[in-house]
N, C-alpha and C positions, 0 to 999 in steps of 0.2 A: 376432103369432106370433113374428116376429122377434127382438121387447124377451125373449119369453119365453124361446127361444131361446139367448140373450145373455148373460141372466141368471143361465142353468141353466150357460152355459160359465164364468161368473165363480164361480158355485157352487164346480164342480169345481178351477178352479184354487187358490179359496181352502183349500180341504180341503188339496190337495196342498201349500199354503204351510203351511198351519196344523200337519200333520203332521212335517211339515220341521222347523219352529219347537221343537215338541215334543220330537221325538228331539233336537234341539241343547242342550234343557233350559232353554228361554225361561218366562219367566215370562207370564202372559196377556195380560197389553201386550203385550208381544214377537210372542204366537201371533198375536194380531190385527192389529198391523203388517205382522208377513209375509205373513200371507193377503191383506191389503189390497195390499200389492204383486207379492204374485202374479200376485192376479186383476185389476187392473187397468195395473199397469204399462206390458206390452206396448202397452195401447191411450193412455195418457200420451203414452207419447214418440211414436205414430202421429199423435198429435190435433198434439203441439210440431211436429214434423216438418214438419205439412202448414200448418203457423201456424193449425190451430181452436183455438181460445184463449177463455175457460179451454176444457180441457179436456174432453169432451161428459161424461165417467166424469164429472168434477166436481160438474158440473151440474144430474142430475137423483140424489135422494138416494136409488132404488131401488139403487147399485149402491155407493152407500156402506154399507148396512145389510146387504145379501147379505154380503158379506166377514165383516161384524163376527158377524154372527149363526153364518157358519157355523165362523169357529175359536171363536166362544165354545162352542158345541155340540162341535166336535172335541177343545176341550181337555177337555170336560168325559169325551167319551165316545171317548178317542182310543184304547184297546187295542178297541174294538168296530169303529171307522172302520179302522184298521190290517188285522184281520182282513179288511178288503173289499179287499184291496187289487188284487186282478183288476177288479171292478168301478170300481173308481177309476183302472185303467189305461186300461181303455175308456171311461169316460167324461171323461178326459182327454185320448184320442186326438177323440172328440167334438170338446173343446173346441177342441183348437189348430186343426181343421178348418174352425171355425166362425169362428172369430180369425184366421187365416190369410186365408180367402176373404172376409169381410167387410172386412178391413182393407184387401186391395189392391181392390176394389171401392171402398171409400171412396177409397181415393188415386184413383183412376181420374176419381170423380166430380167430385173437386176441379181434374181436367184435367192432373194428376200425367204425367209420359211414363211409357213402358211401364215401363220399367227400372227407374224411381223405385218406383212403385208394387207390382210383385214385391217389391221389397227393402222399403218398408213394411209389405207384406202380412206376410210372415216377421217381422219385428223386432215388428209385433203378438201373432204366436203363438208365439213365442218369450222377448220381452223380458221380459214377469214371471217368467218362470223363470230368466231370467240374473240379474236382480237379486235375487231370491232366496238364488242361487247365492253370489253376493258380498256378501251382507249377511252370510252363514252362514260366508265366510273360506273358501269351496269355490271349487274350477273350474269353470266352467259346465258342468254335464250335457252339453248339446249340443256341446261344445269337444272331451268325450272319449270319450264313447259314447254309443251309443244312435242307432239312425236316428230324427228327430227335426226336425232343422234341415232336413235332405234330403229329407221328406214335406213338409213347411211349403213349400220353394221348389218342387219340381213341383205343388203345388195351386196355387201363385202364379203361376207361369207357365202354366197353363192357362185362368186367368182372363184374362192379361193374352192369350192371345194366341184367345180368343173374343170377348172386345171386340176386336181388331185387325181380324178378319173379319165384324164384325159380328154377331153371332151375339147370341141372346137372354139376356138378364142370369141369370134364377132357373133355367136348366137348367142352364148352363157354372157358375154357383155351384155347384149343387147335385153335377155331377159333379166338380167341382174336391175340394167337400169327401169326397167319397166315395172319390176318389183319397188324398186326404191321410189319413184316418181309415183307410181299407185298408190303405196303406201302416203307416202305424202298428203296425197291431196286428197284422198279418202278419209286421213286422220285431220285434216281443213274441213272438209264437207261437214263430216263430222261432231267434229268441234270435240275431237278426245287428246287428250290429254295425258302424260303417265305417272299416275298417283303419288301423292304426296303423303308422308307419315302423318 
């Protein structure tokens, strides 16, 4: 359930690459580069980080072919994906929830300290969107608006600090992610922002 899970967030982040790609007026190479680094990015440099080497995204080739599959579909059918774009909000607040709590889980598991592993968890749910961001010659989204990075670090630190008390892994996941996707899409509904000097 998990892989499924995982997949479905690699899904999503690839569309959102893939859309990106699009409006930048990339060619289809290009759309499916970006998606691939979208959607697997953040979890690259988690895996470098922790020294898992190759890569776990590398490894098994379900999460190679999601990417590809899903900008070759979005380039194809991208003013119909576009129009989703509420549903593609929320199912990227999904994702980075999912990215976020698994990633600092994983650093945890690796025996990561607390600190490390927040701040991996984030750079998981975060980092294919930065690289995105500066493949495109943009500023990273999360650098200038959007609550985003600041949902990602309060899910990561509630993981980190139910492991610290001990507490059971799949509930403090599960409310971690629920925090982070909340947050998310309340701070969309919304339309808040985190203040500028």
């Amino acid at each position: 359930m998990l892989v499924v899970l995982d997949l479905l967030g690699v899904a999503v982040f690839a569309a959102s690459g893939a859309l990106a790609a699009v409006h930048a007026r990339l060619d289809v190479f290009g759309v499916v580069v970006l998606a691939a680094v979208t959607a697997l990015g953040g979890g690259i440099v988690r895996d470098v980080l922790l020294g898992i080497t190759p890569p776990s995204t590398l490894r098994q080739w379900p999460y190679l072919v999601v990417p590809a599959v899903v900008a070759l579909l979005v380039s194809r059918w991208h003013p119909a994906v576009a129009r989703l774009r509420r549903g593609v909000q929320l199912a990227d607040a999904l994702g980075l929830a999912l990215f976020v709590t698994t990633g600092t889980a994983v650093a945890l598991g690796t025996g990561a300290p607390a600190i490390t592993s927040a701040l991996v968890g984030v750079i998981t749910g975060i980092g294919g969107g930065v690289l995105r961001d500066v493949l495109l010659n943009e500023v990273p989204t999360v650098l200038c608006r959007e609550i985003y990075a600041l949902a990602a670090a309060a899910g990561a630190v509630v993981v980190v600090a139910g492991d610290a008390v001990g507490l059971p892994q799949l509930p403090v996941t599960l409310a971690a992610a629920g925090l982070v996707a909340g947050l998310r899409v309340l701070a969309l509904w919304r339309r808040w922002n985190v203040p500028a000097p």
